[in-house]
N, C-alpha and C positions, 0 to 999 in steps of 0.2 A: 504493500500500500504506500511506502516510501517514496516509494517510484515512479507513482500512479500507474501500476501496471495494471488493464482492464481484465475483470473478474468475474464468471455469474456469481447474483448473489449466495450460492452454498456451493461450492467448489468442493467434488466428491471424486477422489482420483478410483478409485473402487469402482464405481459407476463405466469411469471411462476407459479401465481395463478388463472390467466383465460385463459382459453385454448378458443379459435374463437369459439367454437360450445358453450361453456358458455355465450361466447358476447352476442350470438343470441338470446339464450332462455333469455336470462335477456331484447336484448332490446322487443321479442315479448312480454314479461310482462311489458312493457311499460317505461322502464328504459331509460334514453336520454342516447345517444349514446357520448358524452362528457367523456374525460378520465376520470374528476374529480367525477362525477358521476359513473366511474366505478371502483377507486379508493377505493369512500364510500362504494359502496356494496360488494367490498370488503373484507373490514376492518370489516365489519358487518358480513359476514357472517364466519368469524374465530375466532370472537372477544372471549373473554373467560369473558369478564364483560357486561354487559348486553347495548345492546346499546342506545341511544342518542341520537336522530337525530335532528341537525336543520333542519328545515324547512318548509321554510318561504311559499312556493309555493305549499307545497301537492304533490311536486311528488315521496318524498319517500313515503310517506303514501300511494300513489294508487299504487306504483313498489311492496308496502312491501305487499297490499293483494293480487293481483295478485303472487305473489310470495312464499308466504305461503298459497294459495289458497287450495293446497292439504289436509292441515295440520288441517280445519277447523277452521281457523283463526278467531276472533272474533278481534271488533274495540270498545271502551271503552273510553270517556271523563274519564279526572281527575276529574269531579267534580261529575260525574255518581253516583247515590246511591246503583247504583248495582255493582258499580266496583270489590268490595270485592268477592260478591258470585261467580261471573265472573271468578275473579281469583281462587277463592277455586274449582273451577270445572275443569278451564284447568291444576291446576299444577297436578291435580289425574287422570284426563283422557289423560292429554297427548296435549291440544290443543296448538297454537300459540294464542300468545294476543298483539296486539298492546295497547298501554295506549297514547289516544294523547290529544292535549291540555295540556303536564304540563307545565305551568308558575308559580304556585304559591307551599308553602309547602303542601305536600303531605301527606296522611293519615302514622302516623308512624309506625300501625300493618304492613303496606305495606312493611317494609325497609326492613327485611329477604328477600322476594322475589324477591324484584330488584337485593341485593347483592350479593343473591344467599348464603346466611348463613345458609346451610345444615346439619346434624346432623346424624350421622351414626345408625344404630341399624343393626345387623344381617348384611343382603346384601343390605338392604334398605336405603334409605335417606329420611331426614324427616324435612321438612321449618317448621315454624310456622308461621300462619298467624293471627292476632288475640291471642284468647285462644284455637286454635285448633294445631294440628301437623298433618299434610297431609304429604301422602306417596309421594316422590318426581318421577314423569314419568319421564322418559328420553325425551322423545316429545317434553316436554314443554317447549316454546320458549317465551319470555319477550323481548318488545320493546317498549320502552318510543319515543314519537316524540310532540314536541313545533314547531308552528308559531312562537314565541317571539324569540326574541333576546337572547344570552346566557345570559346575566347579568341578564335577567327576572327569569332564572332558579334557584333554591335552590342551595346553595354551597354546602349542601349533599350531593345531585344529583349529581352535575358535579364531585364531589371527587370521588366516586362511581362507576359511569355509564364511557362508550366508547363512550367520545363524537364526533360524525358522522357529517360532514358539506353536509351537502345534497344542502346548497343555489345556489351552478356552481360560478366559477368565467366568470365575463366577457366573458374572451375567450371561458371557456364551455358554455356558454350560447349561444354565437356567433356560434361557430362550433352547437351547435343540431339543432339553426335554419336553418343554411347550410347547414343540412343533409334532412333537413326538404322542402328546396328548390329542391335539388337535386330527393329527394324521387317524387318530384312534375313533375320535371324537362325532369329528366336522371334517368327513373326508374329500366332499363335495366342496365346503368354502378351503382348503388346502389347494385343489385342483384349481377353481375361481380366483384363490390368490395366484397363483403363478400363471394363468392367462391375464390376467389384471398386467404383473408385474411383464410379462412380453407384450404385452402390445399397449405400455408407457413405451419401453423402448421403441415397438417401431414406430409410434407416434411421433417420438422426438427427431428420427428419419426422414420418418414424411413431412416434419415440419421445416427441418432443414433441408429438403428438396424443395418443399414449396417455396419455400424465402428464395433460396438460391433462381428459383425458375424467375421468379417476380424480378428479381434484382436484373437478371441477365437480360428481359423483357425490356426491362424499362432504359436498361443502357443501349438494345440497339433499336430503341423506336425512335423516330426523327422528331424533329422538334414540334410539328403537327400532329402531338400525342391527341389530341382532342378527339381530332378527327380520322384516328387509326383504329377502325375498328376491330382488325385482326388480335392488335395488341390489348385492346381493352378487354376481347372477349377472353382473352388467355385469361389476363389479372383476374378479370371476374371469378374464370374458372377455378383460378388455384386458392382466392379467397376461401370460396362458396365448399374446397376441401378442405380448408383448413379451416372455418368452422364449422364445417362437420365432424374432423376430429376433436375439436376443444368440446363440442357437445356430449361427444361418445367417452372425451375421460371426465366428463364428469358425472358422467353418468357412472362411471365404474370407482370414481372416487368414494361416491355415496357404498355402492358394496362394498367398498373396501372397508369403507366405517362401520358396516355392519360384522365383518369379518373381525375387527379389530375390537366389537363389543366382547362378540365370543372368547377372543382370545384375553381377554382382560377378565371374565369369570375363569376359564382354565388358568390363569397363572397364578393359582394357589394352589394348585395338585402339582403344576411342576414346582414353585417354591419349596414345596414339602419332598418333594422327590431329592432336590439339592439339600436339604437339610439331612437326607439319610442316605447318600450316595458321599455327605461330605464326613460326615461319620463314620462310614465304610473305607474312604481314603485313610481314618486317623488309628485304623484298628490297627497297623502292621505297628506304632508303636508300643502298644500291649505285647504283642508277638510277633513278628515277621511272618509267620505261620498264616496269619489272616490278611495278607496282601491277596485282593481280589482285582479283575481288568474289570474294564470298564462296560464291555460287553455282557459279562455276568450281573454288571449292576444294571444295565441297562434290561435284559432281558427279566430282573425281579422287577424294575419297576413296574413294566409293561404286562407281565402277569398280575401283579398286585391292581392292576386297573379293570384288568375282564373279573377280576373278584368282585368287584363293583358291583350291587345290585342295580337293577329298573333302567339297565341302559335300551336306551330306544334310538331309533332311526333319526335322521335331520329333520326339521317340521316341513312342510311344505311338499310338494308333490317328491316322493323317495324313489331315487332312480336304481331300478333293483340288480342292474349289475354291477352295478358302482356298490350299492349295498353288499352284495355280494362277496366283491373283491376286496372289501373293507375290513369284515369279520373273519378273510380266508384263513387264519394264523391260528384262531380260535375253535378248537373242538364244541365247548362250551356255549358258542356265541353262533354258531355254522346252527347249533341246532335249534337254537333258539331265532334263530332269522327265518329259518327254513319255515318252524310252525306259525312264524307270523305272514310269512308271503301267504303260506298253502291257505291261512283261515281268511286272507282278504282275497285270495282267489275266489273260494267259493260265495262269498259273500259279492260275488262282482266289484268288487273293488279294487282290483287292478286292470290300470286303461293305458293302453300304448306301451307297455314295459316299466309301468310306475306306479306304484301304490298313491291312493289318493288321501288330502290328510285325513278323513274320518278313519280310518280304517288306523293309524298308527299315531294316540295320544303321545302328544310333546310333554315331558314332564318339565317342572321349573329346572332352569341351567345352573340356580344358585343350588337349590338342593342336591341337585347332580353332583354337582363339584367336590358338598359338603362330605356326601357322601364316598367321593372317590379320595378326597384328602384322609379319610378314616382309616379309608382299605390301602391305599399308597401307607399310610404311620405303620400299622399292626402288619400286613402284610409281609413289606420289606424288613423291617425290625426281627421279623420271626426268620426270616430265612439268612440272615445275616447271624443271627446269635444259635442258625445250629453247627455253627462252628467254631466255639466261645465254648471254654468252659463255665462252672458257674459263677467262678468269681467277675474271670470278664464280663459274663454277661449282663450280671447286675450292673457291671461301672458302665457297661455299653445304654444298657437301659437307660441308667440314672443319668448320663451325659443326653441322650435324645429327651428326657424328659425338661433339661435345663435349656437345650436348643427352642424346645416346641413352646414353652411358656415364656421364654427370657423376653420377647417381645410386649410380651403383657404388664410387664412391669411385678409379676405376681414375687420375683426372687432380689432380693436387693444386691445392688453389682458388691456393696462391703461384705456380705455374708459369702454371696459365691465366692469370692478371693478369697476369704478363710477356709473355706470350703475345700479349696484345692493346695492350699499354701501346706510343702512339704517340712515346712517347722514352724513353731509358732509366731508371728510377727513382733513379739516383746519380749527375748527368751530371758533378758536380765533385769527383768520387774523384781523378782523377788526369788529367791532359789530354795528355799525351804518351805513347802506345807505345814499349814495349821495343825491338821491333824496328820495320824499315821497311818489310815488309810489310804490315804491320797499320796501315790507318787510325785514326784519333782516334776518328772516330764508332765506329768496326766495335772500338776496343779500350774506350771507354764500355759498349755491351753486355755485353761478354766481362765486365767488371766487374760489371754485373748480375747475372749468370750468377749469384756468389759464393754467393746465396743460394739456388741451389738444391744441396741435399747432393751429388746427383754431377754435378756439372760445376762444385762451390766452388774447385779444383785447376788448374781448364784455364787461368788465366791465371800460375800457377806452371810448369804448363806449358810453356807455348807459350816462355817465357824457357828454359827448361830446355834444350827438345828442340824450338828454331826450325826444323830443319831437315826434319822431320817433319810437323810441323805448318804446314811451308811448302806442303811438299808435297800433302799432304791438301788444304791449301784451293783451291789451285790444280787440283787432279783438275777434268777436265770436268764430270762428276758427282759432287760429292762425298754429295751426297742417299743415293746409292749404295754408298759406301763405309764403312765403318766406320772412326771417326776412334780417333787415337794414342790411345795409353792406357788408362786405365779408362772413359773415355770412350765407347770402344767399347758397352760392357755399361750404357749408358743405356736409357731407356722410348724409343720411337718420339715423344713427346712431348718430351724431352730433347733426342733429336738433332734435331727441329726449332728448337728452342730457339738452338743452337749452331748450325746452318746459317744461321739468320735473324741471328745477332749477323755471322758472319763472310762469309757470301755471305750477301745477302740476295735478289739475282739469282736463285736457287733454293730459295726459299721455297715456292714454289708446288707444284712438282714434292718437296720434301719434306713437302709438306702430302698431297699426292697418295698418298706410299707410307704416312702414315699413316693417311689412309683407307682405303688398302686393308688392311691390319693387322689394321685393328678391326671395320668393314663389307663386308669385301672389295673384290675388284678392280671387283665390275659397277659400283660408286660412286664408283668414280676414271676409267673410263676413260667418252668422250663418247657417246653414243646418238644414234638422231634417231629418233624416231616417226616410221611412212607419215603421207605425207598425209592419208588417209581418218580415220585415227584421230585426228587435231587437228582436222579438220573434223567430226566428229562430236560436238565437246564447244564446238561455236559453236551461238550462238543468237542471235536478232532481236538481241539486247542484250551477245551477246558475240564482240565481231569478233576474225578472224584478221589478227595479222599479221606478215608475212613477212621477214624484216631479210636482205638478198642483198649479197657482197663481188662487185665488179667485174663482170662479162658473165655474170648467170646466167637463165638462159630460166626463167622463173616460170608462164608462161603456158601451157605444155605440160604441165605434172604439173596445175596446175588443172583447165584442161578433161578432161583423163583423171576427176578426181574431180569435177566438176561436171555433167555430158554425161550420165553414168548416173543423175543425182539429179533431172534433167528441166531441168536451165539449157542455154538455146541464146541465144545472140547473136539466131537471125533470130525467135525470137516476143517477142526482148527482154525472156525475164527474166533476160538475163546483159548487162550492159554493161561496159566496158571504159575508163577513163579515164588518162590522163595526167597526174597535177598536176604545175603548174607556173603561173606566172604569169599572173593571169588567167582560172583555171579554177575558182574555187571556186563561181564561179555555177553553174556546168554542170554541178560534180559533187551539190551540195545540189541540184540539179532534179533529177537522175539518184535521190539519196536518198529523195527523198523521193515520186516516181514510182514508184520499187519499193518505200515501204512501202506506198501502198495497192493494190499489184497484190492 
C-alpha cells in the first residue's frame, strides 16, 4: 500500500492458485477439505525445493499417493536398504518417490537428490547419486515426509527442503470434521456447496471475458460510437450476460446462506469430536502404548454419529439415490433407508425418483445435533478407554469431563491448577502438623487448600475438631462420605481437592464419582466392546491388539470372529505365531506372505 500498488479489495492468493474444480480432485484424493490443508498442497505443488512434510497423522502421505498415483509413485522408509536403488531408478525413469519416516540423519550420497544439485552436459542434466551420474527425467518428483516433530529432523534437511505443515490447526481440524458431519448429515447441500463454489469460479471467467470483450469493442469502434450499431448490439449483449450472471450468484448466495445455517447447528458435534480426538492425541503421554492415527479417530467419530438416534433424510423433496449413496457405509442406516423408501413407495409417495416431504418428517436440527453431540461424548470416550487401563481411564474420563464443562464456567481455573499441580504450591508454609495423624506432605496440601474459598477453614479445622476429622479420613471410603463441617456443602471438585490433599490412595475413585456427577455413571464405570466391533475398525494398516493378565484363552473368541470372515489356519490365511526369541524371522515371513495373499 506504500507504493500504491492496485489491489482487489481481499486479495486471496489460494483462490488464484486453486481454481474449485482443483479443490475437488484434491479433496477426491482424499485431501481434508480444511484451508490449511489446502494451503500445504499448495505450496507443494509449486514448491521449487523439494518438499517436507510434517506429518504427524498420514494424511499427507495417503493425499501424496493418491495424488501422484498417475506418476507410478513409489513409498520408501528412511531406513529402507533399498532406498538408494529406488531412487537411482525413479530419477532415470521419471517416477514420483515419497521418502517417509525421516527423523534421523540421512544417507549423504542422498543430498544431491533432495537439493536437487544438477549438472549440465549437452541438453541433459545429470545428479549424482552415490559414485554414479544418472541422467536427470523431468518426471521425477522427490518428497520427504516425518511423523516426528521438526526438531526431530536434520538441520540439513530443514535448510534444504520446503518445509510443509500438513499437522491442521485446531480450526482445520475442526472444520474437516464438520464437513465430515455435514457429508453424513446434508449430503445434498455438500454436493450444492461445491456446484455453488464452481460456478463462483466460472462466473469470475465469464466476467472477465465479458469486460475484456466490452473493452476491446469499444477501442476498435470509430469515433461515430453513437451511430455503430454493430458495436452497441455486442455491449448490449455482453451486458445483458453479465447480468444474468450477477443474478444467478445471487441467487446461489442466498443457498449458500442457507447451507451455512446448517452448518452452524452441526458445528457443535464436530467441536465435540475435537474435544475427544484432542484427548486421544494427549493419551501416548500416559503410555506410548495409546498413540492412535488419525484415521482410527476419524473412523470412531463417524461410527459414534450413525449411533445417533431419529436420523432422517434432508427436508424437502429426498433424492433417493443420492439418499442412497449417502447411508452406503452404514449396515444400520442401509436398513433403515430401505424401510423408509419401500413404506413411501407403497403409500404413492414417491414421484420421479424422490420421496415427497409428507412421507419423511424433518425432525428439529437443534435437537439432532443435541442428540449426536451425546453419542459423538459416550461413544468415542468408550472406545478410546478400551485401551486404558483402569487407572488411565479414570484420568482419561476425568480430563474429558474438565474439557466438556471448562466452558461453562462450572470449574474455577484456581482449583483446576491445584488440581493438576504435581507438589503443593506453598511447600514452606509450615512443615510440621498439628496433629499426628496428619503427614507433613498430606498437611503441605491441606495448606494449599487455603486458597480455595471453601475449604480456606479445613486446616483450622482439623486442629479444632481432630477427632472428626480423624475419623472421616480414616473411613474406608471417605470419597463416599461427606467430610466434617462446611466442608460437606463443597462442588464435587472440592471434595476431590481435599481427598487428594488427605488420602490421596483414593483419588481415583473420587475422580470416578465426579465423573459420574457431571457425565454420568456410563463414564465412570468400565465397558468392553464385543470382539466383532474392534475388529471391525482394523484395517491392513490398523492392527489389533490384545493386552491379557495371566491364563487368558485369546485364541477362542478370535477364531469365533475370524472363521465367519473366511480366515482358516488350513488354506493359510490365518496363521498363528508365538514370539519369542528367535522368531522374528518367521513372523516378518508370515507378514509379509499375507500381504500379498
Amino acid at each position: 500500500f506504500s507504493r500504491q500498488i492496485l489491489a482487489s479489495p481481499n486479495p486471496d492468493p489460494l483462490a488464484s492458485l486453486c481454481p474449485p474444480k482443483l479443490l475437488e480432485d484434491w479433496a477426491e484424493q482424499g485431501l481434508p477439505s480444511a484451508r490449511s490443508f489446502h494451503e500445504g498442497a499448495a505450496i507443494l505443488t509449486v514448491a521449487n525445493r523439494t518438499p517436507l512434510i510434517l506429518d504427524p497423522h498420514g494424511v499427507g502421505l495417503a493425499w501424496l499417493q493418491e495424488h501422484e498415483g498417475g506418476n507410478n509413485v513409489k513409498v520408501e522408509p528412511a531406513e529402507s536398504r533399498t532406498l538408494r536403488a529406488t531412487l537411482t531408478q525413479a530419477i532415470e525413469v521419471g517416477w514420483s518417490l515419497i521418502i517417509s519416516g525421516v527423523s534421523s540423519p540421512i544417507d549423504p550420497t542422498l543430498l544431491p537428490a533432495i537439493t536437487r544439485r544438477a549438472s549440465k552436459r549437452g541438453a541433459s542434466q545429470y545428479i549424482q547419486v552415490g559414485d554414479k551420474d544418472l541422467e536427470f527425467n523431468p518426471r521425477f518428483k522427490l518428497y520427504l515426509q516425518t511423523a516426528a516433530p521438526l526438531c526431530f529432523v536434520p538441520v540439513p534437511l530443514q535448510v534444504e527442503c520446503c518445509i510443509i505443515d500438513f499437522q491442521g490447526t485446531p480450526a482445520a481440524r475442526k472444520e474437516e470434521l464438520l464437513e465430515l458431519v455435514m457429508t453424513q448429515e446434508r449430503p445434498a447441500m455438500v454436493a450444492d456447496h461445491s456446484m455453488i463454489l464452481r460456478h463462483r469460479w466460472e462466473f469470475r471467467m465469464k466476467q472477465e471475458e465479458l469486460e475484456n470483450t466490452m473493452l476491446m469493442n469499444l477501442r476498435e469502434a470509430d469515433e461515430a460510437l453513437a451511430t455503430d450499431s454493430f458495436v452497441i448490439d455486442k455491449l448490449q449483449e455482453a451486458g445483458e450476460g453479465l447480468d444474468a450472471a450477477l443474478d444467478a450468484e445471487a441467487s446461489e448466495r442466498e443457498q449458500e446462506f442457507e447451507i451455512e445455517e446448517a452448518r452452524a447447528v452441526f458445528r457443535k458435534v464436530a467441536a465435540r469430536g475435537m474435544v475427544l480426538m484432542h484427548l486421544a492425541n494427549h493419551l501416548p503421554a500416559l503410555h506410548p502404548a495409546y498413540a492412535m492415527s488419525r484415521g482410527t479417530l476419524i473412523r470412531a467419530f463417524l461410527a459414534a454419529i450413525d449411533t445417533a438416534a431419529h436420523k432422517q433424510p434432508e427436508g424437502g423433496h429426498v433424492h433417493v439415490p443420492r439418499l442412497i449413496a449417502a447411508v452406503k457405509h452404514s449396515p444400520f442406516l442401509r436398513f433403515r433407508t430401505a424401510a423408509t423408501i419401500l413404506k413411501a413407495a407403497i403409500k404413492g409417495l414417491v414421484e420421479g425418483g424422490a420421496i415427497v416431504p409428507d412421507a419423511v418428517p424433518v425432525p428439529d436440527p437443534n435437537l439432532r445435533s443435541v442428540e449426536m453431540v451425546t453419542a459423538v461424548t459416550y461413544h468415542m470416550f468408550d472406545f478410546l478407554r478400551q485401551s486404558l487401563t483402569r487407572e488411565h481411564a479414570t484420568t482419561a474420563a476425568a480430563l474429558l469431563t474438565i474439557r466438556v464443562l471448562e466452558p461453562s464456567g462450572i470449574f474455577p481455573p484456581g482449583q483446576l491448577e491445584l488440581l493438576l499441580a504435581t507438589k503443593p504450591p506453598h511447600p514452606g508454609a509450615q512443615a510440621a502438623a498439628p496433629v499426628e495423624w496428619v503427614s507433613e506432605g498430606a498437611w503441605a496440601w491441606v495448606q494449599a487448600l487455603s486458597s480455595v474459598p471453601a475449604l480456606s477453614h479445613v486446616a483450622r479445622e482439623i486442629e479444632s475438631a481432630s477427632d472428626r476429622w480423624n475419623h472421616w479420613v480414616h473411613h474406608p471410603t471417605p470419597e463416599a462420605v461427606d467430610p466434617p463441617g462446611p466442608a460437606a456443602r463443597g462442588s464435587p471438585l472440592e471434595k476431590v481437592l481435599l481427598i487428594r490433599a488427605l488420602r490421596p490412595d483414593r483419588t481415583l475413585e473420587a475422580l470416578n464419582r465426579l465423573v459420574s456427577t457431571y457425565l454420568g455413571a456410563a463414564f465412570a464405570v468400565p465397558t468392553t466392546l464385543p470382539l466383532m466391533a474392534l475388529y471391525k475398525l482394523t484395517r491392513p494398516t490398523v492392527a489389533l491388539v490384545i493386552l491379557t493378565r495371566g491364563e487368558v484363552d485369546v485364541m477362542g473368541p478370535l477364531a469365533a470372529v475370524l472363521q465367519p470372515a473366511g480366515y482358516s489356519i488350513e488354506d493359510g490365511s490365518l496363521s498363528i505365531h508365538v514370539l519369542g526369541q528367535g522368531q522374528e524371522e518367521e513372523v516378518e515371513e508370515a507378514i509379509e506372505r499375507q500381504m500379498h495373499r
